[in-house]
FIBATOR-183481 format. One record per residue (C-alpha): residue in one letter; residue number from 0; x, y, z. Coordinates in steps of 0.25 Angstrom, whole numbers, plus 5000, padded with zeros to 4 digits. Example, Ala and Ser with C-alpha at 12.3 -4.5 7.8 and 13.67 -1.06 7.14 Angstrom:
BEGIN
<A 0 <5049 4982 5031>> <S 1 <5055 4996 5029>> 
REM end
This chain:
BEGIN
<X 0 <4978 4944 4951>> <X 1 <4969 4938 4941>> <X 2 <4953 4941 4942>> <X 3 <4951 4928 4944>> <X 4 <4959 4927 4958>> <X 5 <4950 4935 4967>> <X 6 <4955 4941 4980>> <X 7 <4950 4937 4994>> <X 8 <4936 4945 4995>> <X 9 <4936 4958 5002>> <X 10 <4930 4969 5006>> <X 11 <4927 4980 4995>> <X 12 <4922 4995 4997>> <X 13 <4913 5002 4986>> <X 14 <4911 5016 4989>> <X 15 <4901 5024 4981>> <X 16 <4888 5016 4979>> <X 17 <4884 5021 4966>> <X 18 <4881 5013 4954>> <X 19 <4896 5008 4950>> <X 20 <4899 5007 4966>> <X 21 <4888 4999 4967>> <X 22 <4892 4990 4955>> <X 23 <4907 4989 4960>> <X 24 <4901 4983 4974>> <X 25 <4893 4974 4968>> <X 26 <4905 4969 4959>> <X 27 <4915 4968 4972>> <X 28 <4905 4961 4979>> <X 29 <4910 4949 4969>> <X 30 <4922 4947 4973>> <X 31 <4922 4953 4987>> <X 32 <4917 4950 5001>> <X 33 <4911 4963 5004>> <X 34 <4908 4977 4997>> <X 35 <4905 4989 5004>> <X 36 <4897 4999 4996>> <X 37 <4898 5013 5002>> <X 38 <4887 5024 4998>> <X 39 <4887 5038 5006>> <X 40 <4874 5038 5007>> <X 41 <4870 5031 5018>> <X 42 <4855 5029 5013>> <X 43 <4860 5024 4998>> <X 44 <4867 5013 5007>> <X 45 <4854 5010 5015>> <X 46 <4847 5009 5002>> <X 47 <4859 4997 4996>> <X 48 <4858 4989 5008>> <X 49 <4844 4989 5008>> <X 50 <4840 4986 4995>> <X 51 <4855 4981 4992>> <X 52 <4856 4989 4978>> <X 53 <4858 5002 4973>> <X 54 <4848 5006 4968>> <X 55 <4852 5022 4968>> <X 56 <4865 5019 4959>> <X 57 <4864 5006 4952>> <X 58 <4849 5000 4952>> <X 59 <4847 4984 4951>> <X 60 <4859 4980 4955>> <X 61 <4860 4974 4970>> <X 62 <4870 4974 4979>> <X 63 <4879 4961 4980>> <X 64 <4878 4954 4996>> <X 65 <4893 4958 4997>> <X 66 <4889 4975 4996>> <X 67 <4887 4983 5009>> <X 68 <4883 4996 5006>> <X 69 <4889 5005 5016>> <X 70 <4890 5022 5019>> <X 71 <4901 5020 5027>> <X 72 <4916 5023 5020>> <X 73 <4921 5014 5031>> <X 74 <4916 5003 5024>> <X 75 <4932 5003 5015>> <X 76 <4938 5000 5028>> <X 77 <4934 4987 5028>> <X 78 <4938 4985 5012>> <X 79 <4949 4981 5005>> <X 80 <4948 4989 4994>> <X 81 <4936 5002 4989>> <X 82 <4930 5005 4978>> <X 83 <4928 5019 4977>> <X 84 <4916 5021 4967>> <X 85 <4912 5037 4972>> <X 86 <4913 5049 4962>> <X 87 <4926 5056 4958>> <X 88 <4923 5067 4965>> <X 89 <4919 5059 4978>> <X 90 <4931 5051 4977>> <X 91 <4939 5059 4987>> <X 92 <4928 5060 4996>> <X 93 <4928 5046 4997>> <X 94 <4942 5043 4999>> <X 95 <4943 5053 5010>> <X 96 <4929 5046 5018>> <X 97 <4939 5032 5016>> <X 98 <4952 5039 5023>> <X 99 <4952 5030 5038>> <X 100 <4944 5020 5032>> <X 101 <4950 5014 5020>> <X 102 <4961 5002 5020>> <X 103 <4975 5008 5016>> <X 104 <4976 4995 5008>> <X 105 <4962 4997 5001>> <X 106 <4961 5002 4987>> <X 107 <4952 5012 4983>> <X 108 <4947 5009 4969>> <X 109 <4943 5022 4963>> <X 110 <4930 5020 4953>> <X 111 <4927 5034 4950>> <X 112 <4930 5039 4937>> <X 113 <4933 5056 4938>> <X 114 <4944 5064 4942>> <X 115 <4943 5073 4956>> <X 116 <4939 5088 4953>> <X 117 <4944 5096 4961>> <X 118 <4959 5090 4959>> <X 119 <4958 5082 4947>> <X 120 <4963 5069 4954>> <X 121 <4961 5057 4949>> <X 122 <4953 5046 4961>> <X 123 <4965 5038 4963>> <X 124 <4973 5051 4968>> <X 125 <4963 5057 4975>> <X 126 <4963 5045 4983>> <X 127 <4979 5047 4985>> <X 128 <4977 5061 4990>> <X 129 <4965 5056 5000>> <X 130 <4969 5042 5006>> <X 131 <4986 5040 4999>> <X 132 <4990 5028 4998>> <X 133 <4977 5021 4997>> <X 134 <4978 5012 4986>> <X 135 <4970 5015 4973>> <X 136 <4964 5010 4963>> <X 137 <4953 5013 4951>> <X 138 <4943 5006 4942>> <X 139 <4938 5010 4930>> <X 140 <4930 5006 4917>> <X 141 <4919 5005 4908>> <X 142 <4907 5002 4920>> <X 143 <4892 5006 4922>> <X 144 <4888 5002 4934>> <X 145 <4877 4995 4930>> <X 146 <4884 4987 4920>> <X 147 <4893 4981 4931>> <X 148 <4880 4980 4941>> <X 149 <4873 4972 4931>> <X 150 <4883 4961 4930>> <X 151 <4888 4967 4916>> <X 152 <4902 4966 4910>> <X 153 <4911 4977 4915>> <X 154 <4926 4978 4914>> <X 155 <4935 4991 4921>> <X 156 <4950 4992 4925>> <X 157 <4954 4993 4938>> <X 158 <4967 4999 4942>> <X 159 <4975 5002 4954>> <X 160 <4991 5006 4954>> <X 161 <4995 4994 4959>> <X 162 <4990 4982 4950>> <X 163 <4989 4971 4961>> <X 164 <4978 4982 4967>> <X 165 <4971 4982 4952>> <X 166 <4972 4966 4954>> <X 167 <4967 4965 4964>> <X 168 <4955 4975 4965>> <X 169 <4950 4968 4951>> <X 170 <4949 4954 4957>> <X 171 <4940 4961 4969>> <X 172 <4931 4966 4958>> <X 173 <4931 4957 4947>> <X 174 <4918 4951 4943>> <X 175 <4911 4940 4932>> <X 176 <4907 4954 4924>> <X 177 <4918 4966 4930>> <X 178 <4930 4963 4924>> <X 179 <4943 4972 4929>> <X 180 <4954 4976 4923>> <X 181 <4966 4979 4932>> <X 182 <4976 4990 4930>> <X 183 <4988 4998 4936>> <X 184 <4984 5011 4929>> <X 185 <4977 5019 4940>> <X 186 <4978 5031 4934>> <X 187 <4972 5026 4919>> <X 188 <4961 5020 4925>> <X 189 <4957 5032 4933>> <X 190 <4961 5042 4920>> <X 191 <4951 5033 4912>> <X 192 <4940 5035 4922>> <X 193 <4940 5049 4925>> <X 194 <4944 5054 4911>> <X 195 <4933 5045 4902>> <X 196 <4921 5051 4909>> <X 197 <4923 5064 4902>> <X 198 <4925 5059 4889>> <X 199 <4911 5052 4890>> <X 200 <4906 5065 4893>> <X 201 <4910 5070 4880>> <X 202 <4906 5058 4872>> <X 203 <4892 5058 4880>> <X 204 <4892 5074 4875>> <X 205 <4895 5067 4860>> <X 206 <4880 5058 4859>> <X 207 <4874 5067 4866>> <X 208 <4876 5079 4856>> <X 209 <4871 5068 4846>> <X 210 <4884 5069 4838>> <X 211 <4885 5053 4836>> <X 212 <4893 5040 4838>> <X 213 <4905 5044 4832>> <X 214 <4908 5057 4837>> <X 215 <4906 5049 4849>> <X 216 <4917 5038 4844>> <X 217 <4927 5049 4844>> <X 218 <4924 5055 4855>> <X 219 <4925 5044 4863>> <X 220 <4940 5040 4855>> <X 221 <4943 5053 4857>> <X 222 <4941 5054 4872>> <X 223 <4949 5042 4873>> <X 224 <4960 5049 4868>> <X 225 <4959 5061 4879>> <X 226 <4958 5049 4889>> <X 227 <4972 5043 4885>> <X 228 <4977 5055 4882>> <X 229 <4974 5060 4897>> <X 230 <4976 5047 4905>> <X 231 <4990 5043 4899>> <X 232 <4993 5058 4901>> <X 233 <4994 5054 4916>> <X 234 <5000 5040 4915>> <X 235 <4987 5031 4912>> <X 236 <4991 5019 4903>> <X 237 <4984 5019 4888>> <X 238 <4980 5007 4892>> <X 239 <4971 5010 4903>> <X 240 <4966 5022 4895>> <X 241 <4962 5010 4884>> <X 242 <4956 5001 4894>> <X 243 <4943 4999 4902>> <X 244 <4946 5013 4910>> <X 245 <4948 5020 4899>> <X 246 <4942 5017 4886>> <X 247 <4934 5008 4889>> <X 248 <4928 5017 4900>> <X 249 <4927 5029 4891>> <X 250 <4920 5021 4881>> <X 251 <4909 5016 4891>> <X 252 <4907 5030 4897>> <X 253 <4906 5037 4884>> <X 254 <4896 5029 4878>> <X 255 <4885 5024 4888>> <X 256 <4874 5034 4893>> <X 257 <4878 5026 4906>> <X 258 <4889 5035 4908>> <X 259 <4886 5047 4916>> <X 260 <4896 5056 4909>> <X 261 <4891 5050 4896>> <X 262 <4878 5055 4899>> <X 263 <4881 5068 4903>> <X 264 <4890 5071 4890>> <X 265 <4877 5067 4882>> <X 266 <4868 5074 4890>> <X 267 <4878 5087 4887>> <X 268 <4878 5083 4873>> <X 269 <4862 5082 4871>> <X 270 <4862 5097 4878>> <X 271 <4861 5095 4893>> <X 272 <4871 5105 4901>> <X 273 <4883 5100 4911>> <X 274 <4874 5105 4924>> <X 275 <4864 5095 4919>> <X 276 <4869 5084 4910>> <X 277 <4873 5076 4921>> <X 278 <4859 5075 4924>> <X 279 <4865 5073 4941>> <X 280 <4875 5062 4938>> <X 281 <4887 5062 4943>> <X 282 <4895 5063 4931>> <X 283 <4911 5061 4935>> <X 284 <4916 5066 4920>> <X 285 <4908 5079 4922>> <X 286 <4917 5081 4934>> <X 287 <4930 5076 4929>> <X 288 <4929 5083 4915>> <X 289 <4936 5097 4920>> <X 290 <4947 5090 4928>> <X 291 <4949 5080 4917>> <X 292 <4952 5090 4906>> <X 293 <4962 5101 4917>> <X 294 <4970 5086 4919>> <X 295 <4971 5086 4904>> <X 296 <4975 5099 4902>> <X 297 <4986 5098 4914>> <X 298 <4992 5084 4906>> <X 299 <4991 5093 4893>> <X 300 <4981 5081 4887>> <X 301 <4970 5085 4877>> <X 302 <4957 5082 4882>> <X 303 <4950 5090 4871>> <X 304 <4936 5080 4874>> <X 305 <4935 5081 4890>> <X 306 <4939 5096 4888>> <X 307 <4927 5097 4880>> <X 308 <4917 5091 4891>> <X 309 <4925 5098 4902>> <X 310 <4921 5111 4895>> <X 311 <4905 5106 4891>> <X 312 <4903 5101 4908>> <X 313 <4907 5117 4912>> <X 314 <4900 5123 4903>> <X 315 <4912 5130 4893>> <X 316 <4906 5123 4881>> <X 317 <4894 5119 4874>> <X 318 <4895 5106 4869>> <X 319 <4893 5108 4854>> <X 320 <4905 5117 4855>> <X 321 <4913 5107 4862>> <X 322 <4912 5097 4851>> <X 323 <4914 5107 4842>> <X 324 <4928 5108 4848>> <X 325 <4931 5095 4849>> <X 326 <4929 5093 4834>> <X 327 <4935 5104 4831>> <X 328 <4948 5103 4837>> <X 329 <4960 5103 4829>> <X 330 <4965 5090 4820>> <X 331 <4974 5081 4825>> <X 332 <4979 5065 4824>> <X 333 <4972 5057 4834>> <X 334 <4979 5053 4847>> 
REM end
């Protein structure tokens, strides 16, 4: 299905009403008849439907006619298909208030980019263990929020494991300035996500320590590497690691103060300490980082940079010794 042959409109759920949820509802409001956006908190969703923006996650930007903003998990009952824009470590949560609700036929498109903690499962198989069966897919790429709510250019892949699914789901959210990408390669996509938010720590930790564009050029190339390294490790395509979900992801999250984990690597680079370089954002590479690293050691793949901001966020390094390390390791030919 080409972009250009929209489905019949239909009914879409966002849940999570942050700035990328928010962003995301306003782009399916496009294409499709009616978008709920689900919040928790039942005063944040008084305050949208009100004033009809969000003015608490993604200022200037008002709602389109088409988004209901709701606090009622009930509301992916009535949709073909959900978007399910909540943290990582919220993800499970979410999916268990869904169970009696949801479609058996509606996908869940994961939009989180982390990896569960406590048992190092990627989103699309915590959704397995929680509602099995239910089919899954995931979107991922270089995106801010506010680029995509100002109208700007954006582009990010989309896969689920069956490739008329990824059709279909982009012709739903296809825009004059989002451009998708479809794939079959669930597992790449979702690799690309979780894994490039601690490499942008490190690279954050790089100008941040003041040490200059091109220690920063070789960091971000050598992260690249620890990213194929580790995906294809577990049956993601080079491909997908090359494209928008991957490289093109790392390169936007390691190089804009936009980034959260961007910003808290460089914070820990000018001094700050991991309890308060987040400075109380919600920082999804922060909490990814340890279970990242045990994953590599379990597949027997180097990871010698995310080890490195692993052991920085708990405090078993100081960052001057850790880059130390890292230039100090023994010589070998590049791969």
């Amino acid at each position: 299905m080409s972009q250009a042959k929209k489905p019949k409109s239909a009914t879409l759920a966002v849940l999570g009403a942050g700035a990328w949820g928010t962003a995301l509802a306003n782009i399916a409001a496009i294409s499709n008849a009616r978008v709920w956006l689900w919040a928790h908190d039942p005063a944040h969703v008084e305050a949208m439907r009100e004033t009809r923006r969000n003015e608490r996650r993604l200022p200037g930007v008002t709602l389109a006619p088409e988004v209901e903003p709701t606090a009622d998990i009930a509301c992916v009952g009535a949709a073909d298909h959900v978007l399910a824009v909540v943290p990582a470590q919220s993800y499970r949560a979410t999916a268990e208030a869904m169970r009696g609700h949801l479609r058996p036929e509606s996908a869940v498109v994961n939009c989180a980019k982390g990896i569960e903690q406590h048992s190092g499962l990627y989103m699309r198989e915590v959704l397995a263990e929680v509602l099995p069966g239910q089919p899954a897919a995931a979107l991922s790429g270089p995106s801010f929020a506010v680029d995509l709510g100002r109208g700007l250019p954006t582009a990010v892949t989309l896969a689920a494991e069956r490739i008329e699914l990824a059709e279909e789901l982009c012709a739903r959210l296809a825009a004059p300035h989002f451009r998708l990408y479809r794939s079959s390669d669930l597992v790449g996509v979702e690799i690309g996500g979780a894994a490039k938010n601690v490499l942008a720590i490190a690279c954050g930790v790089t100008l941040g320590r003041g040490l200059g564009a091109s220690a920063h050029a070789a960091l971000l190339a050598r992260g690249f590497a620890e990213l194929m390294r580790f995906a294809t490790a577990q049956g993601a395509r080079p491909e997908t690691i090359m494209g928008l979900s991957g490289l093109g992801d790392l390169a936007l999250t390691c190089s804009s103060p936009q980034s959260r984990n961007y910003a808290l690597g460089f914070a820990l680079g000018r001094g700050e300490t991991p309890q308060t370089a987040g400075h109380g954002k919600l920082t999804e590479g922060a909490l990814s980082a340890r279970i990242l690293t045990e994953k590599a050691r379990k597949l027997g793949v180097e990871m010698p940079i995310a080890e490195a901001v692993a052991a920085i966020l708990e405090n078993r390094i100081e960052v001057g010794a850790a880059i130390e390390a890292l230039m100090s390791r023994p010589f070998k030919a590049e791969a």
